[in-house]
C-alpha positions in Angstrom: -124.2 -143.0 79.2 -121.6 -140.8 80.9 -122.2 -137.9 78.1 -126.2 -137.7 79.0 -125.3 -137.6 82.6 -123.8 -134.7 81.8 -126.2 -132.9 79.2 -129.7 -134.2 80.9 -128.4 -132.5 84.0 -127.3 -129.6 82.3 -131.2 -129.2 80.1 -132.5 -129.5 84.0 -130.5 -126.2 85.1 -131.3 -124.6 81.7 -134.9 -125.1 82.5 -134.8 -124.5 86.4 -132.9 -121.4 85.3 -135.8 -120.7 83.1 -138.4 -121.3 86.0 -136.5 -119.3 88.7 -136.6 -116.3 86.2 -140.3 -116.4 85.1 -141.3 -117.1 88.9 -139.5 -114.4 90.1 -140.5 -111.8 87.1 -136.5 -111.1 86.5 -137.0 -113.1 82.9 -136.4 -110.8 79.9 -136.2 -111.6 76.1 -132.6 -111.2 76.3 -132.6 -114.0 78.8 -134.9 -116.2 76.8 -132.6 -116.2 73.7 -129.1 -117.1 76.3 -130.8 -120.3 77.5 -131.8 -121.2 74.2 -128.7 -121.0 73.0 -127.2 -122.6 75.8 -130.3 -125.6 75.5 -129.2 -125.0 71.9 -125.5 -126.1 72.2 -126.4 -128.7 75.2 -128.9 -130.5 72.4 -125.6 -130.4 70.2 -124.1 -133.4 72.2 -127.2 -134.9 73.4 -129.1 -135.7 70.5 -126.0 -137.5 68.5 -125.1 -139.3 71.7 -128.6 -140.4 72.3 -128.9 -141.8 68.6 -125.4 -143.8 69.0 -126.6 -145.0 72.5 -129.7 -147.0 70.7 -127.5 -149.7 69.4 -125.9 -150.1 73.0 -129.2 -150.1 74.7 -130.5 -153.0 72.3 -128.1 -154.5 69.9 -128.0 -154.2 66.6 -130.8 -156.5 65.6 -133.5 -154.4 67.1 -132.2 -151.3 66.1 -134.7 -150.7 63.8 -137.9 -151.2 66.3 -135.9 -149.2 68.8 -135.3 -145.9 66.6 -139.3 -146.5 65.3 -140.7 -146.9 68.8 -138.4 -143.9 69.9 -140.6 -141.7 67.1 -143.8 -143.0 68.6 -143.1 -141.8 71.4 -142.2 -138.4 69.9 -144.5 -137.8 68.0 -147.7 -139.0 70.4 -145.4 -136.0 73.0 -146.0 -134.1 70.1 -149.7 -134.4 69.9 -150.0 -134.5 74.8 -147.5 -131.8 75.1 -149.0 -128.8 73.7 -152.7 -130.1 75.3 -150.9 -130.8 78.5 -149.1 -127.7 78.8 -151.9 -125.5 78.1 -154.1 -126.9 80.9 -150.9 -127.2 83.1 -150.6 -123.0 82.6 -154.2 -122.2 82.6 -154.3 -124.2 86.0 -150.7 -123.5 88.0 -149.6 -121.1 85.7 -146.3 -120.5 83.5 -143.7 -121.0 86.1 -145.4 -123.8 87.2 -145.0 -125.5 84.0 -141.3 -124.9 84.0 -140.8 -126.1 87.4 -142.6 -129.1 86.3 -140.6 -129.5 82.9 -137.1 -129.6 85.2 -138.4 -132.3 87.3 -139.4 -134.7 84.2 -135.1 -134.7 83.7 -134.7 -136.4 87.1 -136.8 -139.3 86.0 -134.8 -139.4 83.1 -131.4 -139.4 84.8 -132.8 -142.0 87.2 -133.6 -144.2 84.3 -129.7 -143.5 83.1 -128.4 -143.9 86.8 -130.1 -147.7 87.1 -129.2 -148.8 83.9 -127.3 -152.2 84.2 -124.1 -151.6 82.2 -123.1 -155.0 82.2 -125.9 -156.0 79.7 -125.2 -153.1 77.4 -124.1 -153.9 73.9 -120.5 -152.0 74.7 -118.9 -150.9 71.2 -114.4 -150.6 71.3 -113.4 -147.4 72.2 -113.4 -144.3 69.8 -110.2 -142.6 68.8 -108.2 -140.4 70.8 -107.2 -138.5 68.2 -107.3 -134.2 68.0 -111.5 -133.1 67.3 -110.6 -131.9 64.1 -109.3 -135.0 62.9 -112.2 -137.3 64.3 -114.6 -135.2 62.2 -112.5 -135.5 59.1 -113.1 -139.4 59.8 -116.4 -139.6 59.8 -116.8 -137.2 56.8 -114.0 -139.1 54.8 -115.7 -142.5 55.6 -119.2 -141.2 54.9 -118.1 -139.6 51.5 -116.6 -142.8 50.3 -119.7 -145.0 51.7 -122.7 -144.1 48.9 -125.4 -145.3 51.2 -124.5 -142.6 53.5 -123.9 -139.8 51.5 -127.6 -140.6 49.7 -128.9 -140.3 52.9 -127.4 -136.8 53.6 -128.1 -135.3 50.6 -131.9 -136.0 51.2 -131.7 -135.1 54.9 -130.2 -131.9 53.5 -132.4 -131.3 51.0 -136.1 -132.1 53.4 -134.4 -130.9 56.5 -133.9 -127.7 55.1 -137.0 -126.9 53.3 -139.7 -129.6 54.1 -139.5 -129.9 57.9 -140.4 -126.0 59.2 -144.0 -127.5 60.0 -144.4 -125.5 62.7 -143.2 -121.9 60.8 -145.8 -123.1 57.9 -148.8 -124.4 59.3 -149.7 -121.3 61.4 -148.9 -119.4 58.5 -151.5 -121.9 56.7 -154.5 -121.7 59.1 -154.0 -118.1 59.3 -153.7 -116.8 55.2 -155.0 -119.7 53.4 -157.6 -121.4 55.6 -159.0 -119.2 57.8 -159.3 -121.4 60.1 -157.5 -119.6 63.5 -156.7 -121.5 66.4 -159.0 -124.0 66.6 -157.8 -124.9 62.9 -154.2 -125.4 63.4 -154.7 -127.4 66.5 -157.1 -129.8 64.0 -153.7 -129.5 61.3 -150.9 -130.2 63.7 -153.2 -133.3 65.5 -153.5 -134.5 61.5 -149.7 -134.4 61.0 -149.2 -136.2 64.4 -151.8 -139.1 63.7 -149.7 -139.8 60.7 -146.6 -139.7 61.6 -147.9 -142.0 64.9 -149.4 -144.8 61.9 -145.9 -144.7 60.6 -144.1 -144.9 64.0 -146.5 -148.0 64.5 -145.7 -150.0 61.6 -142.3 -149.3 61.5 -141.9 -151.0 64.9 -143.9 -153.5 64.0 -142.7 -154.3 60.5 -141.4 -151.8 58.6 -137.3 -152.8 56.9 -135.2 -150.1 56.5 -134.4 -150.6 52.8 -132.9 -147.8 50.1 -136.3 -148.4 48.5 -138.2 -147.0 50.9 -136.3 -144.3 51.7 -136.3 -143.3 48.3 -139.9 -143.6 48.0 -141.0 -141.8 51.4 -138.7 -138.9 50.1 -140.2 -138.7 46.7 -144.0 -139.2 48.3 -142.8 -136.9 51.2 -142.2 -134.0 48.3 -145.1 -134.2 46.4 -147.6 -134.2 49.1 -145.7 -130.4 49.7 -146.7 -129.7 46.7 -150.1 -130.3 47.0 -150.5 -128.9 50.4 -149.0 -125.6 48.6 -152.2 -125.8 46.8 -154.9 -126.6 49.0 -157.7 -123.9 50.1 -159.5 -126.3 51.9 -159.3 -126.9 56.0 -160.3 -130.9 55.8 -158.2 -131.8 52.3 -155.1 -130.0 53.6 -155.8 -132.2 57.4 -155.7 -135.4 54.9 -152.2 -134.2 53.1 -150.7 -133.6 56.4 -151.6 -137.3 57.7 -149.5 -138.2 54.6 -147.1 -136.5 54.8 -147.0 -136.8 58.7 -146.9 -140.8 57.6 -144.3 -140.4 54.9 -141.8 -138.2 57.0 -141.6 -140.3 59.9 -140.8 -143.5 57.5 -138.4 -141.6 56.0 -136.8 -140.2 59.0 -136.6 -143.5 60.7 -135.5 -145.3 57.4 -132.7 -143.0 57.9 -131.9 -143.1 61.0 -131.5 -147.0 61.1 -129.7 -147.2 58.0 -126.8 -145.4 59.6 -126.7 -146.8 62.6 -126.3 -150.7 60.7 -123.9 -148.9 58.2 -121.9 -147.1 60.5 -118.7 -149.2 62.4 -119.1 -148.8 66.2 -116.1 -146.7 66.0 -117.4 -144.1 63.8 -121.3 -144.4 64.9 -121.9 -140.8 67.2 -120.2 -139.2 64.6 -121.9 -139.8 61.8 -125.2 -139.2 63.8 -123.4 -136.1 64.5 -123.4 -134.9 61.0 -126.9 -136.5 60.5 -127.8 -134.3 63.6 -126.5 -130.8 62.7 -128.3 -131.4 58.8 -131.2 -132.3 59.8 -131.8 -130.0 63.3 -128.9 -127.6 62.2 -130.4 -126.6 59.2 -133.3 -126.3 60.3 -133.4 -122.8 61.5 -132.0 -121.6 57.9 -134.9 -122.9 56.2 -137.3 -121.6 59.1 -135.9 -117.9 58.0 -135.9 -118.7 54.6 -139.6 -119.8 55.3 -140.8 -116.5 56.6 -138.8 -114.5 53.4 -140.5 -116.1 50.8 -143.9 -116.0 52.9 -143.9 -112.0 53.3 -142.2 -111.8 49.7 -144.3 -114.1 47.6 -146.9 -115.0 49.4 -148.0 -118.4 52.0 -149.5 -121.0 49.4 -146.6 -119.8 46.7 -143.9 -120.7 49.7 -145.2 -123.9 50.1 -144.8 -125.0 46.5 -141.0 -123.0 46.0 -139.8 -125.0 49.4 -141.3 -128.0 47.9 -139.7 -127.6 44.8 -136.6 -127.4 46.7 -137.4 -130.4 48.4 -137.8 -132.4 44.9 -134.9 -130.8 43.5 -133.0 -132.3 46.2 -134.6 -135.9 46.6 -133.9 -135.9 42.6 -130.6 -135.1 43.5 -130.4 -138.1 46.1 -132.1 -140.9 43.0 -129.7 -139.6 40.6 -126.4 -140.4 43.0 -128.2 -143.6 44.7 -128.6 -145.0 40.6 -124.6 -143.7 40.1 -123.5 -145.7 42.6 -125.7 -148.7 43.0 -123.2 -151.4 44.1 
């Protein structure tokens, strides 16, 4: 709780710093890529804290509604945001929007502020030992734990080369559909109502088993594929439902299985790890995206990422049946 003090009131300044400038007209590109770095970096410690916090908000036992409603939530900002922010700047304008964006962090650290410590699920203290030394912990503990180490060779594998939705689908309604922007709002709206269905029954009654985190994975790759090889607007809306659907019961299959597996001690680490492969790699396979999409073409990317995607999930299957026990 402490830590997102600190980094939710750090994003605010990132993002007043970002309203001052555009309000003022002193904002330059140059500016733009420093606080997104700095946002960048800030994210660094907030997102694995926030994962590890989960099981102190709510215990262990509900750990697995908490991390599914937590994607409902994200996924239905997914699908407002955008719509909200366009009318937000069409109305008040860009600065506006920012100003507005700063303000949503103090509701956040009121929530933090009036949070009744006594009834959180308080974990022992981590070790005081050097950084360097912590992080050899976690990676030690997660290399000798198979369960773990299935789940980061598939976050690896579909964090890097199946997640870069939004590099690929304007690529999509621009090259292979036609469609413009009307089309990719239709595609992105398709991948959110998915992932939402998901998010839904996950809460509801989805169990985080190795079975179907294997089988989201496998179903999450070959619905890439045949997204790489759809021409049409309304078939290629249907894949992305699915694999909107399949990504988010991976993702949260994931997610809860390493915070049950993980000893309080060791928990924000490991969701450290789990953090930089899925959101740190992300950027590499966003780059790697836009090669292989002005070197071999949109529809032929799709399929070589996915293959890269199956390559890897195969990868995953053949360790998980290696270690079984």
């Amino acid at each position: 709780r402490p830590v997102l003090l600190v980094t939710q009131s750090s994003q605010l300044l990132v993002t007043l710093a970002l309203a001052i400038l555009t309000g003022t007209g002193s904002i330059t590109l140059t500016l733009i890529f420093l606080l997104a770095a700095l946002r960048g970096v800030v994210d660094a410690l907030d997102m694995p804290t926030r994962q590890a916090f989960v099981v102190e908000l709510v215990g262990t036992r509900d750990v697995g509604n908490a991390v599914a409603l937590n994607s409902l939530q994200f996924n239905v900002a997914r699908i407002v945001g955008p719509v909200l922010g366009a009318a937000l700047i069409g109305t008040l304008g860009i600065a506006a929007s920012f100003y507005l964006n700063a303000a949503t962090f103090l509701v956040v650290l009121g929530s933090l502020a009036a949070l009744r410590t006594s009834q959180l699920h308080l974990v022992s203290r981590v070790s005081t030992s050097p950084m360097l030394t912590q992080i050899g912990e976690a990676l030690a503990f997660s290399r000798r734990t198979p369960d773990i180490m299935v789940i980061f060779l598939l976050i690896f594998a579909i964090g890097t080369f199946g997640y870069n939705f939004m590099t690929v689908l304007p690529l999509l309604a621009r090259y292979v559909l036609d469609s413009g922007p009307t089309g990719l709002g239709a595609l992105t709206s398709s991948l959110g109502a998915g992932s939402m269905i998901a998010a839904v029954w996950m809460a509801a009654r989805g169990r985080p088993t190795r079975r179907l985190l294997l089988g989201a994975a496998v179903c999450f790759s070959a619905l890439l594929v045949l997204m790489g090889l759809s021409r049409w607007q309304f078939v290629t809306m249907g894949i992305l439902v699915g694999l909107g659907l399949c990504g988010i019961l991976f993702m949260t299959t994931a997610n809860t299985r390493l915070q049950l597996i993980s000893p309080p001690s060791l928990r924000g680490r490991v969701m450290g790890v789990y953090t930089w492969l899925f959101m740190g790699m992300a950027p590499v396979g966003s780059l790697l995206v836009g090669w292989l999409a002005q070197w071999t073409g949109v529809q032929p990317m799709v399929l070589e990422t996915a293959g890269a995607c199956a390559v890897g999930v195969a990868a995953a299957i053949l360790y998980s049946r290696r270690n079984r026990d």
